[in-house]
C-alpha positions as CSV (number, residue, x, y, z in Angstrom):
1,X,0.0,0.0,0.0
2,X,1.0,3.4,-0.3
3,X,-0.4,6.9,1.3
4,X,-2.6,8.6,-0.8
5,X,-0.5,11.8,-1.8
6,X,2.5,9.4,-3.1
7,X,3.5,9.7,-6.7
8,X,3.7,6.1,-6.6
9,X,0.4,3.3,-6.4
10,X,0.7,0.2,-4.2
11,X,2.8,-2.6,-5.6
12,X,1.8,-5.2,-7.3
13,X,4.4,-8.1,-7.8
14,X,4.3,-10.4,-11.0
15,X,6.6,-12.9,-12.7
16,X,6.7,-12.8,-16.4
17,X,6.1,-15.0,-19.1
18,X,9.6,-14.4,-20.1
19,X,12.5,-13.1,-19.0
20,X,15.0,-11.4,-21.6
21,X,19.0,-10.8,-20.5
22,X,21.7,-9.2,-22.8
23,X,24.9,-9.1,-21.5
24,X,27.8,-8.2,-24.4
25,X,26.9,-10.4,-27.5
26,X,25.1,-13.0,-25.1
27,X,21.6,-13.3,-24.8
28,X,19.8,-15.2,-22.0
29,X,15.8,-16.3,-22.0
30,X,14.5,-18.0,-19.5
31,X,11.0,-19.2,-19.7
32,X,8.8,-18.9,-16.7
33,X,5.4,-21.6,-16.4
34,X,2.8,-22.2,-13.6
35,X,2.5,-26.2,-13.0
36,X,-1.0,-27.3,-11.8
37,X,-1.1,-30.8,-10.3
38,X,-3.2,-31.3,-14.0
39,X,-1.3,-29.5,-16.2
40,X,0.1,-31.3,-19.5
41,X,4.1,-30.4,-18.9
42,X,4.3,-32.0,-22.6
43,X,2.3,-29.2,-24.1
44,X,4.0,-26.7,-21.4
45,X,7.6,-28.3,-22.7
46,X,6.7,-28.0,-26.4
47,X,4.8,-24.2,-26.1
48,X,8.8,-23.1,-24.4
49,X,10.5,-24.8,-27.2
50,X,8.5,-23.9,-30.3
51,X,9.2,-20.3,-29.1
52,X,13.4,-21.2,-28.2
53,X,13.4,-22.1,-31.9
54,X,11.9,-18.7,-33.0
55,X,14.6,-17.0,-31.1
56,X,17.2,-18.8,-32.6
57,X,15.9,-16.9,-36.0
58,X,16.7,-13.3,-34.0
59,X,19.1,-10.9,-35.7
60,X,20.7,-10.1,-32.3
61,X,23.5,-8.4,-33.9
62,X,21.3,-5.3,-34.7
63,X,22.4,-2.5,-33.1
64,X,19.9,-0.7,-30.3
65,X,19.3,3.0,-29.3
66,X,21.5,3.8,-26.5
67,X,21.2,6.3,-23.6
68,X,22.7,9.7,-24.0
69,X,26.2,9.6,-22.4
70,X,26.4,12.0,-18.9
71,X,28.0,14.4,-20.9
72,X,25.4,15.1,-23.2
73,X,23.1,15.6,-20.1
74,X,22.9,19.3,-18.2
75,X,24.1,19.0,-14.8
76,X,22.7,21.0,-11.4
77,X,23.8,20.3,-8.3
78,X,23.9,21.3,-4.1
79,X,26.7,23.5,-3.7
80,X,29.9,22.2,-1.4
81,X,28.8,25.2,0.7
82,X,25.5,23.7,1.1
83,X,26.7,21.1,2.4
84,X,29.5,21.5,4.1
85,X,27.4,23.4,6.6
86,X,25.0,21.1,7.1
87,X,27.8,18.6,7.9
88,X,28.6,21.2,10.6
89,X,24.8,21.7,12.1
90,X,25.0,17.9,12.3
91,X,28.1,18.1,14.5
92,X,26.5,20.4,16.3
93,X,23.1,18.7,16.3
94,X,25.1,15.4,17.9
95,X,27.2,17.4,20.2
96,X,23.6,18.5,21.8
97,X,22.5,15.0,22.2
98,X,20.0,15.6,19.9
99,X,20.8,12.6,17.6
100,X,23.2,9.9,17.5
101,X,23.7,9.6,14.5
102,X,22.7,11.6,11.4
103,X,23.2,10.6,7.3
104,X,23.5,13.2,5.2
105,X,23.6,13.1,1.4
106,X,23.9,15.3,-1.7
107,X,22.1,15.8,-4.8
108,X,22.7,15.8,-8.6
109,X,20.1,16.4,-10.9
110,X,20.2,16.0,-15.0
111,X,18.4,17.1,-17.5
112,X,18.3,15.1,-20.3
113,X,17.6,16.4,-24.3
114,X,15.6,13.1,-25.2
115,X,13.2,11.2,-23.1
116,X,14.9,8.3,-21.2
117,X,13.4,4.6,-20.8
118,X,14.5,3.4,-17.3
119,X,15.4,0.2,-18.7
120,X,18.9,1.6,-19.7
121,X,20.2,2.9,-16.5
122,X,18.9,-0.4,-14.8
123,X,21.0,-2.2,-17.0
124,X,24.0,-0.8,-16.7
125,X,23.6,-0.6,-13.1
126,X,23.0,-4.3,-12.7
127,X,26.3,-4.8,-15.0
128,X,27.9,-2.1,-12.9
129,X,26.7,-3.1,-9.2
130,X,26.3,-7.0,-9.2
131,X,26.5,-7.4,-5.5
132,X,23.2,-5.0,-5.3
133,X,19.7,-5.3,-5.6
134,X,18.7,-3.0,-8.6
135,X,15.1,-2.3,-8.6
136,X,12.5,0.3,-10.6
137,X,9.1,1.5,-10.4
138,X,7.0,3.2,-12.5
139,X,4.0,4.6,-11.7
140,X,2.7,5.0,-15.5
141,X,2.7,8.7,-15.7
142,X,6.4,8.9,-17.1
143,X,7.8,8.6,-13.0
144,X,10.3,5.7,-12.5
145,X,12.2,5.3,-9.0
146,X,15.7,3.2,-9.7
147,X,18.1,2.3,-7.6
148,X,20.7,-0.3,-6.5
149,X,21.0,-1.2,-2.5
150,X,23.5,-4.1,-1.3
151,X,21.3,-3.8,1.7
152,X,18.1,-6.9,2.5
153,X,15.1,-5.4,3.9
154,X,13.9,-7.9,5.2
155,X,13.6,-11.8,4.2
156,X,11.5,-14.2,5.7
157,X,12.0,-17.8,5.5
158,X,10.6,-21.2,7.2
159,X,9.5,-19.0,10.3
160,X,12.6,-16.7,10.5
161,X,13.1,-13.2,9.3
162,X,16.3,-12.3,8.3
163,X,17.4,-8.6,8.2
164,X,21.1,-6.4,8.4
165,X,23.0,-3.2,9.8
166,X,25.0,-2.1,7.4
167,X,27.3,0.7,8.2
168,X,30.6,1.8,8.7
169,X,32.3,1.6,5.1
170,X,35.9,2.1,3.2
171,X,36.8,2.0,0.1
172,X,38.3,-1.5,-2.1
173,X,42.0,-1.5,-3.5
174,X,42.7,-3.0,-6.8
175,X,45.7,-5.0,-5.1
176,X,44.2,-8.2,-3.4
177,X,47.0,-7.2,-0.1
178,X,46.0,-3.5,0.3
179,X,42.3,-4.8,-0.2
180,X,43.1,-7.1,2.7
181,X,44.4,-4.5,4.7
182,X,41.6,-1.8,4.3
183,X,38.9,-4.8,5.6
184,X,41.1,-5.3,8.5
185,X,41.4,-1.2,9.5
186,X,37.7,-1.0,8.8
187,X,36.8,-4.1,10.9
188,X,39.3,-2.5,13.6
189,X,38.1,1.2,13.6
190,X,36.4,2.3,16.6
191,X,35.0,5.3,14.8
192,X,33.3,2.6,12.1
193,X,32.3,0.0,14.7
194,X,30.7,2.7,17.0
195,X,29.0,3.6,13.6
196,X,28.0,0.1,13.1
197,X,26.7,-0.4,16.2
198,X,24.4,2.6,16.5
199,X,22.2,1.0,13.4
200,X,22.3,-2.9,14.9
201,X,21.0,-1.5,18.3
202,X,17.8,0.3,16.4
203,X,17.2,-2.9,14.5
204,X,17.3,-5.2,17.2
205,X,15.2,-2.3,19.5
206,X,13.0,-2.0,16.5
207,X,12.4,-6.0,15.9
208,X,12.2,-6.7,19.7
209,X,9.3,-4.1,19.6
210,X,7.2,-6.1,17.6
211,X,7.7,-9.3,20.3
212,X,10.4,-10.9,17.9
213,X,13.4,-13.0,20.0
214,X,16.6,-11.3,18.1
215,X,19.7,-13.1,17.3
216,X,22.3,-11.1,16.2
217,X,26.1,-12.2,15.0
218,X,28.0,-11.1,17.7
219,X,30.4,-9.2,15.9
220,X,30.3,-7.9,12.2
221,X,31.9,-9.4,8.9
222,X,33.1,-7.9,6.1
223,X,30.5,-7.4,3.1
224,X,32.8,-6.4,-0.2
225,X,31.4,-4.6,-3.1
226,X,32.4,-3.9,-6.8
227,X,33.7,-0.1,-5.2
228,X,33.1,-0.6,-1.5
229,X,33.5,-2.4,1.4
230,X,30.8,-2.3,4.6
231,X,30.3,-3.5,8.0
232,X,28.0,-6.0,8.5
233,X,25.5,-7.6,11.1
């Protein structure tokens, strides 16, 4: 469900028909069926490979529109000044015991001189973020919502429901050693692990609220992305 001024409806969830990856010259269908307890899986069988044999007929080499490239886009963004002093009212704002812990971000917004299916930047940002969930909405008046977390929700599975606290973060090094090394100074940092802590301790407050008996790790591992590297409970 959603509230009623969103810009988005509530969510329906559906698995297609078919399912279409391209990845280089590659191409990847998988076929997607519904088995009843009475349903003839010859017929199913024969429907998925009448249609793998049309496939096979595709001209896959043809070349496809692409996205405009970033610098073909027009550019606006918050200033550094903008944001440099709200980094310092957060200081402030944690200094007064008003928060424990605040996450700030900045913005970028471009403007684009055609109109821009969503299914492009997903693409790329699957290709480009494979340890992440990509996702997009669309609320069928030209508004999509994209975006790639490494982060679960939640999960729920035989009875169990299986969440994280991710936080506290450093960057990866090409070099497998350095790599190595920048894991263990981010699993050792007391600035990061106080970090990390701050977020498990409003989960487990947050789940134990609803009457759920919590089980955390007792200490965090090490979850390693394409350009970053977290803390993880």
């Amino acid at each position: 469900e959603s509230p009623a001024n969103s810009d988005f409806a509530p969510l329906s969830a559906w698995v297609p028909r078919w399912q279409v990856l391209r990845t280089g010259d590659q191409t990847l269908a998988v076929a997607n069926a519904c088995i009843e307890p009475d349903t003839d899986i010859e017929a199913v069988s024969e429907r998925i490979l009448k249609a793998h044999r049309r496939f096979s007929g595709f001209a896959y080499s043809e070349t496809h529109a692409e996205t405009p490239s970033l610098n073909r886009f027009q550019k606006s963004e918050s200033s550094k000044e903008a944001y440099t002093s709200g980094v310092a009212s957060a200081v402030r704002d944690i200094g007064d015991g008003k928060f424990e812990k605040i996450v700030l971000a900045r913005s970028e917004q471009f403007t684009s001189p055609t109109d821009l299916s969503p299914i492009g930047p997903l693409s790329r940002m699957r290709e480009s973020f494979w340890g992440c969930h990509c996702f997009a909405f669309g609320n069928n008046r030209g508004k999509s919502f994209i975006g790639a977390t490494p982060e679960i929700l939640f999960e729920k599975e035989q009875g169990q429901v299986h969440t994280q606290a991710l936080a506290g973060s450093i960057s990866r090094a090409p070099n497998a050693q350095k790599d190595a090394d920048l894991g263990s100074q981010l699993l050792h940092s007391a600035k990061d692990r106080h970090e990390h802590e701050l977020v498990r301790e409003a989960i487990v407050k947050r789940l134990k609220s609803l009457g759920l008996e919590v089980a955390p790790s007792r200490s965090p591992k090490l979850l390693k992305l394409k350009n970053i590297q977290h803390l993880n409970t």
